[in-house]
C-alpha positions as CSV (number, residue, x, y, z in Angstrom):
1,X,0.0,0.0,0.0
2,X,2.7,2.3,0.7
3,X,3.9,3.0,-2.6
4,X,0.8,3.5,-4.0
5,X,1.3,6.8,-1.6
6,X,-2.6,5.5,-0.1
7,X,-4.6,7.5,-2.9
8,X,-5.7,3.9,-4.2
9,X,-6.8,0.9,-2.1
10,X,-8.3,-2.4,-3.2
11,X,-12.5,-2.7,-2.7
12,X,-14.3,-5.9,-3.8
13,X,-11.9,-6.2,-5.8
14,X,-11.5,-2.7,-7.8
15,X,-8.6,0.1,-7.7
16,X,-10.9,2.8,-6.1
17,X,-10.3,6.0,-4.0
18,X,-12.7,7.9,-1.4
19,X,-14.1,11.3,-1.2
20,X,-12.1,11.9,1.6
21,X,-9.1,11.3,-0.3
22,X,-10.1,13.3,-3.2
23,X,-11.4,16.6,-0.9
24,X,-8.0,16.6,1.0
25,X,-5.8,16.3,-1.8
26,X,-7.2,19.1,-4.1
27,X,-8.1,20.6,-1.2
28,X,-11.9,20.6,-1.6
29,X,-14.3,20.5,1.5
30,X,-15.5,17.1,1.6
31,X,-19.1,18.5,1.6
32,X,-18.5,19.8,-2.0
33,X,-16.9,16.4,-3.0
34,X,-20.2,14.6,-1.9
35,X,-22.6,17.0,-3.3
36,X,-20.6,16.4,-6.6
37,X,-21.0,13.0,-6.7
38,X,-24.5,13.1,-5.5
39,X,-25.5,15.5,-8.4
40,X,-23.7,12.8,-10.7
41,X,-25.8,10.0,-9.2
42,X,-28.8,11.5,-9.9
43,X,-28.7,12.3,-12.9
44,X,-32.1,10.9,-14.5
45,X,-30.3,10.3,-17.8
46,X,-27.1,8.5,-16.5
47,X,-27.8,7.1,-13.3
48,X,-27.2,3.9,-13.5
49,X,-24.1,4.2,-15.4
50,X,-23.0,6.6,-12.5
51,X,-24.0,3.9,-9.7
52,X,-21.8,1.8,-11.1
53,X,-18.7,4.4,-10.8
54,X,-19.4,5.3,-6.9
55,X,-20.3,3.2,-3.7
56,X,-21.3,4.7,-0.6
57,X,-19.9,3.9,2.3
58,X,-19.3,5.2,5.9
59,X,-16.4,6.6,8.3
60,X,-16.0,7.4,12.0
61,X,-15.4,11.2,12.8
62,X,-13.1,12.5,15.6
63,X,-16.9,12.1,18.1
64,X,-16.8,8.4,17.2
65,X,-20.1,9.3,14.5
66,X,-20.4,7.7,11.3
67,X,-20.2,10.2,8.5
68,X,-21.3,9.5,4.7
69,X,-18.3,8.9,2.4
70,X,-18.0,7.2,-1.4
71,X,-15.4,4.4,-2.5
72,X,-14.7,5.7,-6.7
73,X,-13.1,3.7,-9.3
74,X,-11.1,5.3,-11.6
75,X,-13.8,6.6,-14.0
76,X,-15.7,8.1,-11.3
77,X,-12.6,9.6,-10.2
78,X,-12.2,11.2,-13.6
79,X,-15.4,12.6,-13.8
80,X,-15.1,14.5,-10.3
81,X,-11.9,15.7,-10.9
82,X,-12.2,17.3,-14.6
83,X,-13.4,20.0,-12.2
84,X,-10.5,20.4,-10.6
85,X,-8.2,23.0,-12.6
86,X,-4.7,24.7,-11.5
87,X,-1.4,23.3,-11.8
88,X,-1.2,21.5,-8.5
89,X,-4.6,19.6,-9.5
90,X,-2.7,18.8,-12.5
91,X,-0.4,17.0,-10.2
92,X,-2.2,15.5,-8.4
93,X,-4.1,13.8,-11.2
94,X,-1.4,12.4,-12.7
95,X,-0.6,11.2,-9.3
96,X,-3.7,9.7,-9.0
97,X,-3.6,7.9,-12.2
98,X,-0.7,6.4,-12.0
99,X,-1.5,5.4,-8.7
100,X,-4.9,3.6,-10.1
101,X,-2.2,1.9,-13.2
102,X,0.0,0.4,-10.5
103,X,-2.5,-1.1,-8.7
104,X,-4.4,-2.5,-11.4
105,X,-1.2,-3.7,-12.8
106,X,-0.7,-5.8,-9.6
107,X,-3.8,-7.1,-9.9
108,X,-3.0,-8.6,-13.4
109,X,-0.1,-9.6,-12.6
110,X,-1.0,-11.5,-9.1
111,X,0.7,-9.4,-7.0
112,X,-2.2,-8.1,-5.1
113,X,-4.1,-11.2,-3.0
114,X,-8.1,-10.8,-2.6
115,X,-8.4,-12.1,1.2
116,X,-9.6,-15.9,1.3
117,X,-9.9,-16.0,5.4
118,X,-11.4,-14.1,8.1
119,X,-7.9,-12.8,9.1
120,X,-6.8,-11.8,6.0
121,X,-10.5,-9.9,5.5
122,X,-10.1,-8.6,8.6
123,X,-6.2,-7.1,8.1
124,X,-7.0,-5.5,5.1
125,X,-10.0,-3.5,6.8
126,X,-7.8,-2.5,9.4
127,X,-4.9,-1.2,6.8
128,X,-8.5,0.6,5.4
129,X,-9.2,2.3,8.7
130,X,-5.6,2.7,8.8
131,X,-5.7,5.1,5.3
132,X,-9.0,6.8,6.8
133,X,-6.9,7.7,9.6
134,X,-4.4,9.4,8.0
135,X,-7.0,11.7,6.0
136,X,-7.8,13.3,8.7
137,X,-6.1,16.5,9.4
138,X,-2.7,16.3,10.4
139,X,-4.2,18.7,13.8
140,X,-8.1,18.2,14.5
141,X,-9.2,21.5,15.7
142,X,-12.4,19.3,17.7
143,X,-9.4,17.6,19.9
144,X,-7.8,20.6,20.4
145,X,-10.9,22.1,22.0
146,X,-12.0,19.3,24.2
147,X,-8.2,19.2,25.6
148,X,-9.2,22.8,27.3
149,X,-11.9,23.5,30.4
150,X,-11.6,27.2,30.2
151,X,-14.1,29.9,29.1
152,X,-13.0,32.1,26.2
153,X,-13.8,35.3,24.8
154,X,-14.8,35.9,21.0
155,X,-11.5,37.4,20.3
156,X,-10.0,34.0,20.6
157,X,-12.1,32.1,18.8
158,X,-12.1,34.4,15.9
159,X,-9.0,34.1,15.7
160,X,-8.9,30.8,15.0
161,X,-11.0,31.5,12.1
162,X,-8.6,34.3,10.9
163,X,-11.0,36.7,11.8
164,X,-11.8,40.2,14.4
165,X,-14.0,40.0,16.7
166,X,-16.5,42.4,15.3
167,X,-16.2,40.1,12.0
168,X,-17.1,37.1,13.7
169,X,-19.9,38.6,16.0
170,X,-21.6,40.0,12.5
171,X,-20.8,36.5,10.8
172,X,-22.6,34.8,13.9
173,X,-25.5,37.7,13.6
174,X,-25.7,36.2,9.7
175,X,-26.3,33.1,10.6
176,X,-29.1,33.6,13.3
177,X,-26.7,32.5,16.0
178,X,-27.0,35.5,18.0
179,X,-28.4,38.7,18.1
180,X,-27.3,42.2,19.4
181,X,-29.9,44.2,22.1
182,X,-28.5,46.5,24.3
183,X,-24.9,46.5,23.6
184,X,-25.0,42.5,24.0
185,X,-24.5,40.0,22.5
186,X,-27.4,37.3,22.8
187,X,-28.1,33.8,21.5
188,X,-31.1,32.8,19.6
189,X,-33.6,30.7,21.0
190,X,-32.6,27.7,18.7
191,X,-29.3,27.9,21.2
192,X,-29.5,29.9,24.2
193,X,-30.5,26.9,26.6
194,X,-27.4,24.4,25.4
195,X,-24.9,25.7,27.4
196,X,-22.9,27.5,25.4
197,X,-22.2,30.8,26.8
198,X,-21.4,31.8,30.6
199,X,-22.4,35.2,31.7
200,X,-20.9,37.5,34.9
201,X,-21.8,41.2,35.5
202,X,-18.9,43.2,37.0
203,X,-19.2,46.7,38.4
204,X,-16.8,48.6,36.2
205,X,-16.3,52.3,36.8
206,X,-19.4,52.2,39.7
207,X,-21.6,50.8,36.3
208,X,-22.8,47.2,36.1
209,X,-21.2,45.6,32.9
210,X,-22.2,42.2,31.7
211,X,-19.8,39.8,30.2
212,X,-20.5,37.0,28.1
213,X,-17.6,34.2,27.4
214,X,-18.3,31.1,25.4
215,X,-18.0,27.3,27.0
216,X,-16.0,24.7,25.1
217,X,-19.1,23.5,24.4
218,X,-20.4,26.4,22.9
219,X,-17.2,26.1,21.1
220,X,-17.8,22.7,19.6
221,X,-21.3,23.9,18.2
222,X,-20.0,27.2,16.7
223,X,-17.4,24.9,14.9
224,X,-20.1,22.1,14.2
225,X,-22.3,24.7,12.7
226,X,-19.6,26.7,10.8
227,X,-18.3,23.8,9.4
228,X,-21.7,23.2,7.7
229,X,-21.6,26.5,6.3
230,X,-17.8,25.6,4.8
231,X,-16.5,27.9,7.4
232,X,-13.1,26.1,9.1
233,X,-10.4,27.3,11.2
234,X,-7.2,28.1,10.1
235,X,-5.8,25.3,11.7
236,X,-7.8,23.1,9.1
237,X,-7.2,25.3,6.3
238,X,-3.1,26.0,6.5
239,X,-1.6,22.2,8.2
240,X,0.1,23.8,10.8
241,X,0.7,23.0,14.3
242,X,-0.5,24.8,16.4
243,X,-4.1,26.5,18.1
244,X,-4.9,29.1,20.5
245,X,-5.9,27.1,23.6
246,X,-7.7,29.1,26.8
247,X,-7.5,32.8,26.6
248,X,-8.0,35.7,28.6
């Protein structure tokens, strides 16, 4: 498996990649990757041809949920990634097609062994889970926040999102996830009873003064619901190492 560099794996007995792969590597959101594929699938006039291209299956997310994903083979592949344009894409298809020739190669040549036992079945889903694995971003933002217990103010989270405060209280205003009365900041309905914000009032300058600091839990569902909107942190965006934990 290694030197096919993991972009193609054996399935029932096909050269296929995932979404997962795919999104990562041309640096897609998976989202857009699915919702390609599903728009191919549903095509009324080519349906079943496309069915034939794409298998659905699942993966575990960093909470332990299964998440939809598709196994391709190689003309599914192509079909998703015409899209892609750029010069790195450009690489990374010919990466990908070579990868598909060497594996199909081996299978010609009887150098790649469908399992025949139980153990060998259950090896080759583990090097599977294995490849899943190492889709995942090389630092998941999620684990980052549930390795901290401390309240934080919006200043630090926007930052993680590359963003001022002010631009992230109006993005949150946007999306109907808070509302401004008063000179604060307050949740909608939808979320005000999940515990996701702590509030104190403080006399400052003989004038109470509320202030409002989000819980890692309120953390988690701002990323959970920004991330449905396509909207990651920078740590997901630029591979690097390191997160703002905490905050004053």
């Amino acid at each position: 498996m290694d030197k096919m560099n993991d972009l193609v794996i054996m399935k029932d007995r096909q050269a296929v990649t995932s979404s997962l792969q795919v999104a990562e590597n041309f640096e897609k959101s998976h989202k857009h990757v699915l919702e390609a594929i599903d728009n191919k699938i549903q095509s009324a006039e080519n349906s079943a041809d496309y069915k034939k291209m794409f298998c659905e299956g699942t993966y575990q997310d960093t909470r332990g949920r299964n998440q939809k994903m598709y196994y391709m083979n190689r003309d599914g592949f192509t079909f998703i990634a015409m899209g892609f344009t750029g010069s790195k894409a450009d690489t990374f298809k010919l990466k990908y097609i070579e990868a598909f020739n060497q594996m199909e190669n081996e299978v010609k040549n009887g150098g790649f062994k469908v399992p025949s036992t139980m153990a060998e079945a259950l090896r080759l889903a583990a090097d599977q889970q294995e490849q899943i694995e190492a889709m995942k971003p090389k630092v998941n933002y999620f684990d980052q926040i549930m390795a901290s217990k401390s309240l934080m103010i919006t200043t630090t989270i926007a930052k993680d999102y590359g963003m001022s405060a002010k631009a992230f209280n109006d993005l949150l205003k946007k999306l109907k996830i808070q509302y401004k009365l008063g000179g604060i900041w307050y949740l909608y309905s939808e979320y005000q009873d999940n515990g996701w914000v702590s509030s104190s009032t403080r006399m400052i300058d003989g004038k109470p003064r509320t202030l409002t600091k989000w819980t890692q839990k309120g953390r988690v569902g701002l990323y959970n619901l920004l991330k449905a909107h396509d909207i990651v942190p920078m740590i997901e965006k630029l591979d690097v190492t390191t997160v703002t934990i905490g905050g004053k």
